[in-house]
C-alpha positions as CSV (number, residue, x, y, z in Angstrom):
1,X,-1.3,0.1,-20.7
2,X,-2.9,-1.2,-17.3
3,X,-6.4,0.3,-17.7
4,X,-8.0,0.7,-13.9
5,X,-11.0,0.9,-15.1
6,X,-11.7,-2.5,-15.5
7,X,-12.1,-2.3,-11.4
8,X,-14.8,-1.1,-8.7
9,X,-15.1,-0.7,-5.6
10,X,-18.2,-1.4,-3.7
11,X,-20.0,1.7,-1.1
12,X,-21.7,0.2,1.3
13,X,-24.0,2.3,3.9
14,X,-24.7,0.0,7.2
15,X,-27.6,1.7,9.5
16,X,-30.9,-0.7,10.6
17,X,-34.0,-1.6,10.5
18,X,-35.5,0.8,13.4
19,X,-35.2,3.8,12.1
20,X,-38.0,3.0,9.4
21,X,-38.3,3.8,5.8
22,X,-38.9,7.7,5.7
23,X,-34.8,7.6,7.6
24,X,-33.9,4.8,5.8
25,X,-34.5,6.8,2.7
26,X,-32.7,9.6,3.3
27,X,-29.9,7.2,4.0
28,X,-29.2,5.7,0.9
29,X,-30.1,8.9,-0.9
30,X,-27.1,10.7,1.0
31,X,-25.2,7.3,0.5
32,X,-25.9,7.7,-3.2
33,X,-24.7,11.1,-3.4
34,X,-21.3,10.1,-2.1
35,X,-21.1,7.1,-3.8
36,X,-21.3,9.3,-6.7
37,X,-19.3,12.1,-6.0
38,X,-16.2,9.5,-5.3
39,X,-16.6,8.0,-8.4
40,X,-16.5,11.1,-10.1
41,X,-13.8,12.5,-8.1
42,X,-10.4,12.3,-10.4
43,X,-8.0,11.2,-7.5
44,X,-10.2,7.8,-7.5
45,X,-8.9,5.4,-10.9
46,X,-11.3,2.9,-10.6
47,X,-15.0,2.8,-10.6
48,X,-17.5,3.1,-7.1
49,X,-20.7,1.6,-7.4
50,X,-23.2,1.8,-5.1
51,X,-24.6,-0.8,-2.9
52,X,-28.4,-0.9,-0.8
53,X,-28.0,0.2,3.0
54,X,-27.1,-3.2,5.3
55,X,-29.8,-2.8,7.8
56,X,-29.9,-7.0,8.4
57,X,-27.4,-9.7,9.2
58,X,-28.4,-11.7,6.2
59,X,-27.9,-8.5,3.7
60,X,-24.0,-7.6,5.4
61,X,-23.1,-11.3,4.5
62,X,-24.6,-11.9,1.0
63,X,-23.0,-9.0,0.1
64,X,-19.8,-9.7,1.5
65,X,-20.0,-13.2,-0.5
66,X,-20.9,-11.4,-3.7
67,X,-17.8,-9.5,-3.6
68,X,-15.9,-12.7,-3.1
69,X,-17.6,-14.1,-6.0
70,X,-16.8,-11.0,-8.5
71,X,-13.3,-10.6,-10.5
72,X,-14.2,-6.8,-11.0
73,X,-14.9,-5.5,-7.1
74,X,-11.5,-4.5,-5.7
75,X,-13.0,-4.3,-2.5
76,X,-15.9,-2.5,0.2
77,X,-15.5,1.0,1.3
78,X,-17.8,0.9,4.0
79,X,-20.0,3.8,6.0
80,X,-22.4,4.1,8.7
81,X,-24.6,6.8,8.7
82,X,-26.3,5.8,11.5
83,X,-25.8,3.8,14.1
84,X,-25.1,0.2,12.7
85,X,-25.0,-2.9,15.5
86,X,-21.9,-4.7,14.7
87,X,-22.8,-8.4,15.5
88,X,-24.8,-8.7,12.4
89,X,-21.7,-7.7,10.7
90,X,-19.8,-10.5,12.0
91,X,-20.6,-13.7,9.6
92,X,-20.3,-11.0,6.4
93,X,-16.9,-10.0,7.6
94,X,-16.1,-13.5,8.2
95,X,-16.0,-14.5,5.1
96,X,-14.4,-11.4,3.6
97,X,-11.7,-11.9,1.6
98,X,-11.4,-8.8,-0.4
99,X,-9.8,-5.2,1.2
100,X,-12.3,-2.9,2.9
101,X,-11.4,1.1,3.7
102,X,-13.6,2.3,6.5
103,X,-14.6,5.7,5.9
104,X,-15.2,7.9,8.2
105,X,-17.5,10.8,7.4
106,X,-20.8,12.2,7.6
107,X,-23.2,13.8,4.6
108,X,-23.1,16.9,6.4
109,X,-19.5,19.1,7.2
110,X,-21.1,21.6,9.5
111,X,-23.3,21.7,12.4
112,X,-26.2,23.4,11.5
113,X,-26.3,25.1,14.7
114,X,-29.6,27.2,14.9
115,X,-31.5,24.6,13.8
116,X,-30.3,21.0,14.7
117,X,-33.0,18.9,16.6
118,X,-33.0,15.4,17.6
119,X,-34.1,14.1,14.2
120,X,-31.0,15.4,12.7
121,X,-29.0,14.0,15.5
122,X,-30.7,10.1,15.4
123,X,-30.0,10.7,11.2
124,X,-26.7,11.8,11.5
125,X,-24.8,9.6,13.8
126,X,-21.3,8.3,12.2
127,X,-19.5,10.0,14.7
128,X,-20.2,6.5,17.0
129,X,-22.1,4.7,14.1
130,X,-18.5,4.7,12.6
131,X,-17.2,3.6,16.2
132,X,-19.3,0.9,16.8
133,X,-18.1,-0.5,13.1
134,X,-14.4,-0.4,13.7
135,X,-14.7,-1.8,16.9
136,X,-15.8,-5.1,15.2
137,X,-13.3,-5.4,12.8
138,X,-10.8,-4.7,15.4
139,X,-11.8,-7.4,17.8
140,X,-11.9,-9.7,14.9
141,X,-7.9,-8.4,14.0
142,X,-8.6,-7.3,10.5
143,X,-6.8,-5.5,8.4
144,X,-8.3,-1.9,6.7
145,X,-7.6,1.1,6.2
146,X,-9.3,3.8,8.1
147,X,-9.9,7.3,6.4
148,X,-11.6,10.5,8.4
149,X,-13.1,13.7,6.9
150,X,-15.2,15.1,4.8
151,X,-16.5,12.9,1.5
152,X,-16.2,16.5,-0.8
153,X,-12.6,17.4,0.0
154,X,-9.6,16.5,-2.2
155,X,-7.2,14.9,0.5
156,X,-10.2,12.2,1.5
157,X,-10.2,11.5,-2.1
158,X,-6.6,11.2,-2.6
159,X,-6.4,8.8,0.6
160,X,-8.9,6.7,-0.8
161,X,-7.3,6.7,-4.4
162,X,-3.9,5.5,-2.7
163,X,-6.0,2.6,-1.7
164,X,-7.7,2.1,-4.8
165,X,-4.3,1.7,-6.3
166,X,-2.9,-0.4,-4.1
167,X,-6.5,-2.9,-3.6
168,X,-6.2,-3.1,-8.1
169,X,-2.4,-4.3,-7.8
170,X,-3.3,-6.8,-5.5
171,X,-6.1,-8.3,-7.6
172,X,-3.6,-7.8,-10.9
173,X,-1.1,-10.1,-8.6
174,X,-4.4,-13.2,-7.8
175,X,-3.7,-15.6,-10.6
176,X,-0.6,-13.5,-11.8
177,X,2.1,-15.5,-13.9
178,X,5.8,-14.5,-13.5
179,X,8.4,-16.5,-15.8
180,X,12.0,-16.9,-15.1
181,X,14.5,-17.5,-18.0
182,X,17.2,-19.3,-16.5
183,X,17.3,-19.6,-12.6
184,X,18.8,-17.5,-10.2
185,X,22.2,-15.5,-10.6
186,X,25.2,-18.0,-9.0
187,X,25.3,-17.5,-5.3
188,X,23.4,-14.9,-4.7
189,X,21.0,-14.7,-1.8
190,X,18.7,-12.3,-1.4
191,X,17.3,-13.3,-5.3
192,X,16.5,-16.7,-4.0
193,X,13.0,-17.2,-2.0
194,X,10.0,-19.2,-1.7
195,X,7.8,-19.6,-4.0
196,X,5.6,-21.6,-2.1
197,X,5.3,-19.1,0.3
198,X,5.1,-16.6,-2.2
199,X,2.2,-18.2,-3.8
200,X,0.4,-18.5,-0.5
201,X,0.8,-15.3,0.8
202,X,0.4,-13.4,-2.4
203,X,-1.6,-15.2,-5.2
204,X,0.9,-15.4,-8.1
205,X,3.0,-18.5,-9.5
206,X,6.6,-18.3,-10.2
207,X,7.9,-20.7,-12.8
208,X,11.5,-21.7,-15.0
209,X,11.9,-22.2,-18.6
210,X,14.7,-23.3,-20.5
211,X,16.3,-20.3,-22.7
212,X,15.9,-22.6,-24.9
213,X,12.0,-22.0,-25.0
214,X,12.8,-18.4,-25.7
215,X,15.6,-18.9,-28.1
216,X,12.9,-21.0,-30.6
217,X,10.8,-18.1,-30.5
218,X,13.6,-15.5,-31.2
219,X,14.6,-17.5,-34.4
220,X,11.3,-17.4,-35.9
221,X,10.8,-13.5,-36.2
222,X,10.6,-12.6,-39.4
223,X,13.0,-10.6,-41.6
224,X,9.5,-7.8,-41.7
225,X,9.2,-7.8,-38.1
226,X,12.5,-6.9,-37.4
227,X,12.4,-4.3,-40.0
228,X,9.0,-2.7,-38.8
229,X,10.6,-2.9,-35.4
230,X,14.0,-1.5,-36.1
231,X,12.1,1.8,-37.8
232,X,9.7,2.2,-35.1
233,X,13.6,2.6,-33.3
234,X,13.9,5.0,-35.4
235,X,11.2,7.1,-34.7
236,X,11.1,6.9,-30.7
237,X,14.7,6.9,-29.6
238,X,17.6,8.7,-30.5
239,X,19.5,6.1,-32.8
240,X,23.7,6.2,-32.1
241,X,25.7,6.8,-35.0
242,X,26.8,3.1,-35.1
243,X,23.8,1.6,-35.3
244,X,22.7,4.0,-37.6
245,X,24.8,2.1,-39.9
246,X,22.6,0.0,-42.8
247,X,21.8,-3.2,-42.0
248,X,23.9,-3.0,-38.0
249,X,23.3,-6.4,-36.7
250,X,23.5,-5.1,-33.0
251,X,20.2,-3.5,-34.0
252,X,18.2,-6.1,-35.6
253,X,19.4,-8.6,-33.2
254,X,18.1,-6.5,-30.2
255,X,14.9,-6.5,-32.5
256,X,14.6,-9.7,-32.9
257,X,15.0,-10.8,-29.0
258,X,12.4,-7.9,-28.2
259,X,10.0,-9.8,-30.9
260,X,10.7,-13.0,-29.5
261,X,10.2,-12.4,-26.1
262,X,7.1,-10.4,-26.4
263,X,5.5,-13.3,-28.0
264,X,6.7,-15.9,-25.4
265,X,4.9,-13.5,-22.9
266,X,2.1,-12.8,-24.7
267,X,1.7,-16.2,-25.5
268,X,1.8,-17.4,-22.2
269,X,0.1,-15.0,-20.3
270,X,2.8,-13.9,-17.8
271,X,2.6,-10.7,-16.3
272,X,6.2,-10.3,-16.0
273,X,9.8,-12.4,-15.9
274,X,13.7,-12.6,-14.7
275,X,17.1,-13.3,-17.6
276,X,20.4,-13.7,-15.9
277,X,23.6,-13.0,-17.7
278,X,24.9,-16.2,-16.9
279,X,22.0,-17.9,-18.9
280,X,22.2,-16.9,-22.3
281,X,22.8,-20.1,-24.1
282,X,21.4,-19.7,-27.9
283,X,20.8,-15.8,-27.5
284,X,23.6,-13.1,-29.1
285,X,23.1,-11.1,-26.3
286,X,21.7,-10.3,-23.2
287,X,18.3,-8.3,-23.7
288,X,18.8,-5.0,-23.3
289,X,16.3,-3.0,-25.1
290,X,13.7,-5.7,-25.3
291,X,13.8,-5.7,-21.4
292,X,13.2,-1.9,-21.1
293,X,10.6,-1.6,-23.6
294,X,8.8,-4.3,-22.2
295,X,8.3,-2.6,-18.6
296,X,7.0,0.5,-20.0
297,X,4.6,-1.8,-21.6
298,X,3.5,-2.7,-18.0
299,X,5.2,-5.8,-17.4
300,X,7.3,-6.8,-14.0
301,X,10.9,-7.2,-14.6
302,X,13.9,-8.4,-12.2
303,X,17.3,-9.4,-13.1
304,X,19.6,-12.1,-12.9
305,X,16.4,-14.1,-11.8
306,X,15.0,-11.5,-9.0
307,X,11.0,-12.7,-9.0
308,X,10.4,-10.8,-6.2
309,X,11.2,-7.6,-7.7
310,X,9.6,-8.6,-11.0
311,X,6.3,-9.2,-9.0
312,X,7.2,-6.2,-7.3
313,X,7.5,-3.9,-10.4
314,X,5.0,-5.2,-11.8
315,X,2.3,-4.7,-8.4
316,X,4.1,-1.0,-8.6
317,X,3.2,-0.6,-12.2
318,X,-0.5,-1.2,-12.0
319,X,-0.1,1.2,-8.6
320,X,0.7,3.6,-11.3
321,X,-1.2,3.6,-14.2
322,X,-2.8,6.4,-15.5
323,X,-0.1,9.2,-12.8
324,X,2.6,11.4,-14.2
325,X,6.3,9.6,-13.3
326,X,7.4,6.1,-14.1
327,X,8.1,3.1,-12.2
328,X,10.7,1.0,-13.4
329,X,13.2,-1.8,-12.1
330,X,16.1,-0.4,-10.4
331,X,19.7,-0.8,-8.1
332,X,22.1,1.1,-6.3
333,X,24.9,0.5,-8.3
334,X,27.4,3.0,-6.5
335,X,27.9,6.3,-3.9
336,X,28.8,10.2,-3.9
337,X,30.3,10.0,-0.6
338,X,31.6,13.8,-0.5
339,X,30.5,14.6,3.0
340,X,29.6,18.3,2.1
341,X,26.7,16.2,-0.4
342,X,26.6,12.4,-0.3
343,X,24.4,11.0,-3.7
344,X,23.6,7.5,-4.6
345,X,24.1,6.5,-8.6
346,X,21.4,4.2,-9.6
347,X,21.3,2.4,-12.6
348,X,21.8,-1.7,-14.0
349,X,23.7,-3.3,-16.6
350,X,20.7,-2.5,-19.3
351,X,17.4,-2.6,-18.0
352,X,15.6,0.5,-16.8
353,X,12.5,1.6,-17.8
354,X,12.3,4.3,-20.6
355,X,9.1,5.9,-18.5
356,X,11.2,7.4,-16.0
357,X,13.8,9.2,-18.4
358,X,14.2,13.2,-19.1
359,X,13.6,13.8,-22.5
360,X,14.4,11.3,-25.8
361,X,16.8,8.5,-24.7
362,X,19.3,7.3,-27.5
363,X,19.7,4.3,-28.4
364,X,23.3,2.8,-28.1
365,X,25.5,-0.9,-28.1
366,X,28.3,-0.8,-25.5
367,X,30.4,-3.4,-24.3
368,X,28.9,-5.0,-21.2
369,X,32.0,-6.5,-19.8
370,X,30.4,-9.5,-18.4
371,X,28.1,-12.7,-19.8
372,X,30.7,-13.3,-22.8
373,X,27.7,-12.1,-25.6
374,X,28.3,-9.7,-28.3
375,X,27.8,-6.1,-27.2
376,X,24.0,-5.7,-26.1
377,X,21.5,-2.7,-27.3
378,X,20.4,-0.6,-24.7
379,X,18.3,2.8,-23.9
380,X,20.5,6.1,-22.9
381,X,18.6,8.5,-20.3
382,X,19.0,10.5,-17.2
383,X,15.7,10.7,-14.8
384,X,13.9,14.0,-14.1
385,X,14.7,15.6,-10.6
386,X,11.6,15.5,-8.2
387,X,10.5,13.1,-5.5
388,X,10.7,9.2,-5.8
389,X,11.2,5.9,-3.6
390,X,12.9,2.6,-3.6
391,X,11.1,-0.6,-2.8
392,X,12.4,-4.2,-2.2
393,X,10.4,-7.1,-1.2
394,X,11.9,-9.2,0.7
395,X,11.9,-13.0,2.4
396,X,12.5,-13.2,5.7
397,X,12.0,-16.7,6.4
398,X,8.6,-16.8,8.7
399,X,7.5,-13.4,6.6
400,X,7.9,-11.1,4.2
401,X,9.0,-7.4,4.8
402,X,8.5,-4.6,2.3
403,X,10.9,-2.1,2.5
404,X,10.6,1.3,1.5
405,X,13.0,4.6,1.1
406,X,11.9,8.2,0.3
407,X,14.4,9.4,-2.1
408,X,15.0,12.8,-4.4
409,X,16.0,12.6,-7.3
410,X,18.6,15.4,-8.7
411,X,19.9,16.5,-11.4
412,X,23.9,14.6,-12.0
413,X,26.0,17.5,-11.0
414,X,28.6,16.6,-14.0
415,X,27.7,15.1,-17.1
416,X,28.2,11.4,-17.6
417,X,29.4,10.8,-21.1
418,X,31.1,7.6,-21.1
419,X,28.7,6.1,-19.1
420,X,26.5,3.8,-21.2
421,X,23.7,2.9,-19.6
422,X,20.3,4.3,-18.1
423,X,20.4,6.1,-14.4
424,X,19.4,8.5,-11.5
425,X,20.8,10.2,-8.8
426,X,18.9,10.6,-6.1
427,X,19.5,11.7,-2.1
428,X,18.0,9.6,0.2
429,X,15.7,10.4,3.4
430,X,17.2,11.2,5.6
431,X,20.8,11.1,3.8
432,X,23.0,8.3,2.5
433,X,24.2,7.2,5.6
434,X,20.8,6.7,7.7
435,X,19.2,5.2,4.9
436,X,22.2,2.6,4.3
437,X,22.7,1.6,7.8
438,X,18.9,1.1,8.1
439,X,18.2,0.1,4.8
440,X,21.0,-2.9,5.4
441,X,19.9,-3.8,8.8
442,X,16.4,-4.5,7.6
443,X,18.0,-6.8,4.8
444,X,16.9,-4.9,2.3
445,X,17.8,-6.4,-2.0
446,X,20.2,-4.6,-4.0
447,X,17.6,-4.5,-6.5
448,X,14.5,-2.2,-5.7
449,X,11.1,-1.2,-7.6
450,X,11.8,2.7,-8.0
451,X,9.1,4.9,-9.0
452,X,8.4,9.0,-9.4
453,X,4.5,8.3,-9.3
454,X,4.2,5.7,-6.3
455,X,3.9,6.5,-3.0
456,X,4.4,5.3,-0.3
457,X,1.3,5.8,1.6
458,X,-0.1,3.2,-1.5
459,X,2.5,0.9,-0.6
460,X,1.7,1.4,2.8
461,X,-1.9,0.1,2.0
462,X,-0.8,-2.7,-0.3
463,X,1.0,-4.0,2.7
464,X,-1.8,-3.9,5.0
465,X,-3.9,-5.6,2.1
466,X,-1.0,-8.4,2.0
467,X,-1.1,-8.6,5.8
468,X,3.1,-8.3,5.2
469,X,5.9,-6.1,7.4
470,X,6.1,-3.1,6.3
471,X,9.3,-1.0,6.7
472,X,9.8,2.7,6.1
473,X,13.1,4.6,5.6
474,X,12.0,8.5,5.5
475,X,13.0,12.3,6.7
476,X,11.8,11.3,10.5
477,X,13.9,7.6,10.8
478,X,16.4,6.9,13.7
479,X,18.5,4.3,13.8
480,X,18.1,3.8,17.6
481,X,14.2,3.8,17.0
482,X,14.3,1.8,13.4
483,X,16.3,-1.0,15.4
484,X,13.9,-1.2,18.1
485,X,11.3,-1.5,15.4
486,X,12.8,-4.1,13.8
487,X,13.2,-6.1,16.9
488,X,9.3,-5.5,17.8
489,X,8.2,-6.8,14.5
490,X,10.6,-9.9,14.3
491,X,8.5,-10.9,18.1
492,X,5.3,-10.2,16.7
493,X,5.3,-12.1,13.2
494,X,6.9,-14.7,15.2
495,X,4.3,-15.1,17.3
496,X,1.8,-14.4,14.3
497,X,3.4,-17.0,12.0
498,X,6.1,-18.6,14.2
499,X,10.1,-18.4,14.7
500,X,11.7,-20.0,11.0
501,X,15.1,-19.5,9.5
């Protein structure tokens, strides 16, 4: 479990020195107060913690520096009660490096209007104390997220939580390591990348390893592992009548890759990793279970060597901790394309995450029709109905774009029974055939992060933290419009970052 706890964020209060101490008072205490009634507020996952008023140059940048310098702050959320020069924010902001949400609020909601005097008026002066503050960031072109309205009410909280989510996945993602077993599926493009680039732009490392290196670790489980494992099968899942059968090798052999692998994670710290079916030298077959059970652990998964979704998943899980709905690798596998309903089937070959199924999956060993292995152990389930999206990160050469689509999940209007394998149906915003002319013209993967629990105004914010495109397919797009957009941000990141293939 990712526990976002671990985190803070940092409430600073700018004002200045003129106002003297009796005003200057009054501002932390209010600034206090909030601090304090965000931190409590159960829309915020991560700790607030309460820094002195900036009234001096010197104060805005050692504080800026401190936040640098400390693994826990996720970032500043920053208010000005008063009026708050912005030059002697400059240097702080400078040197910034973390994400900062300027909120935009005052301690009071109402004008007190029978009774309001100039002393309330100097205290209570965000409306252009606020003003003055984004117009420095602006001119210096930085990134932030801007929330207005009251500090007590619900959707202010929320907005800020979105951010709070999306500020923690981004520090889970500084350091991050992501291991691929094998290298990249046989011809296949959009699974390729830079991980150069990757590593610049977003902080984690990308590296091979033999499945070899796995394989040793596999064939030293133990006999009582595997048997602890296979009953803790048992007791979670639905077990199929075949494997049920004492001593089924299918079984233990899924229980023994699951074993292995775990430890070859654990072991090396990695926060999440790629197979490829055609890369299973030494292993009886291609991890099925292990792979799904590992994700709703909390670990980042892509297939047939897809880092960028495995980072992606991963960044998406941490989004999620602690919400109802699950977040799991994902693909459009194939279409509904009656025109009186058009669906999308989504599933893979094995691995999708048990934390986004309906009920008690079974467990089950299918054929898979493909890698030449013996016939792989896998989790069973539909996915509840409700609200979801689709994400795919994506390299476009001088950039990277994150694409999103709104989706809704349904119930499968027919029963699936000899289909063996994990899935959703879902709608897409606006329907099937917006969303897959737009979703192909921005390039987007056949593999996607899905999720029930993310949205996308967090993904919206992790963007902005990543300074990265960010695309959205939803009930308003046009395809007219989308291309235009698409055109406008191909200009700008090439003047930003220049014009590569």
């Amino acid at each position: 479990m990712i526990d976002l706890k671990q985190f803070e964020v940092w409430f600073v209060t700018g004002s200045q020195h003129m106002y003297g101490p009796e005003a200057l008072s009054q501002v932390a205490a209010n600034a206090q107060e909030v601090a304090t009634t965000l931190g409590a507020a159960p829309e915020i996952p991560v700790r607030i913690v309460f820094k002195p008023v900036i009234i001096r140059p010197e104060a805005a940048t050692a504080l800026c520096q401190e936040a640098n310098n400390t693994p826990a702050c996720l970032g500043l959320i920053t208010w000005c009660h008063t009026f708050s020069p912005s030059k002697m924010w400059i240097n702080g902001l400078k040197q910034l490096r973390k994400p900062l949400l300027h909120l935009h609020t005052q301690h009071n909601r109402d004008i007190p209007w029978s009774k309001i005097d100039m002393d309330f008026m100097n205290l209570n002066q965000a409306a252009h104390g606020d003003r003055e503050h984004g117009f420095i960031m602006s001119r210096m072109r930085m990134n932030r997220k801007v929330v207005v309205g009251f500090w007590k009410d619900a959707s202010v909280w929320g907005r800020i939580g979105a951010w709070c989510r999306a500020a923690a996945a981004w520090a889970d993602w500084q350091g991050a390591r992501f291991c691929r077993f094998g290298d990249n599926m046989r011809e296949v493009a959009v699974t390729e990348g830079d991980k150069v680039s990757a590593q610049m732009r977003f902080g984690y490392s990308v590296n091979g390893y033999g499945v070899g290196d796995l394989v040793n670790k596999v064939r030293a489980v133990t006999d009582a592992e595997i048997d602890a494992l296979v009953a803790e099968y048992a007791s979670a899942y639905k077990v199929s009548a075949e494997l049920r059968k004492s001593g089924s090798n299918s079984l233990r052999e899924a229980a023994r890759i699951e074993i292995g692998m775990r430890t070859f994670l654990q072991e090396g710290g990695f926060k999440g990793f790629t197979d490829s079916f055609e890369d299973l030298h030494g292993l009886v077959q291609l991890p099925g279970v292990a792979v799904q059970r590992l994700m709703a652990e909390g670990y980042g998964f892509g297939a047939e060597g897809d880092w960028k979704t495995s980072a992606l998943v991963r960044a998406m899980k941490v989004m999620a901790s602690g919400m109802k709905g699950g977040t799991s690798f994902m693909e459009d596998y194939t279409y509904h394309l009656d025109p009186n309903g058009m669906q999308v089937l989504g599933a893979h070959m094995l691995e999708i995450c048990p934390t986004i199924a309906a009920g008690k999956p079974s467990i089950e060993a299918h054929p898979l029709g493909i890698g030449g292995k013996a016939d792989p152990v896998r989790l069973v389930f539909d996915t509840p109905a409700g609200p979801a999206l689709n994400a795919s990160l994506i390299d476009m050469g001088n950039r990277f774009r994150l694409l999103v689509n709104e989706v809704k999940v349904v119930k499968p209007p027919k029963p699936l029974p000899k289909l063996p394998v994990a899935r959703a149906v879902w709608i897409p915003e606006p329907n099937l055939a917006v969303s897959a002319q737009a979703w192909i013209l921005a390039g987007g993967a056949h593999h996607t992060g899905f999720s029930q629990a993310v949205t996308t105004e967090m993904l919206e914010d992790f963007a902005e933290i990543a300074d990265i495109e960010l695309v959205v397919i939803d009930r308003d797009t046009k395809i007219r419009d989308y291309k235009q957009q698409l055109r406008s941000a191909e200009l700008f990141y090439g003047l930003r970052h220049g014009f590569m293939s």
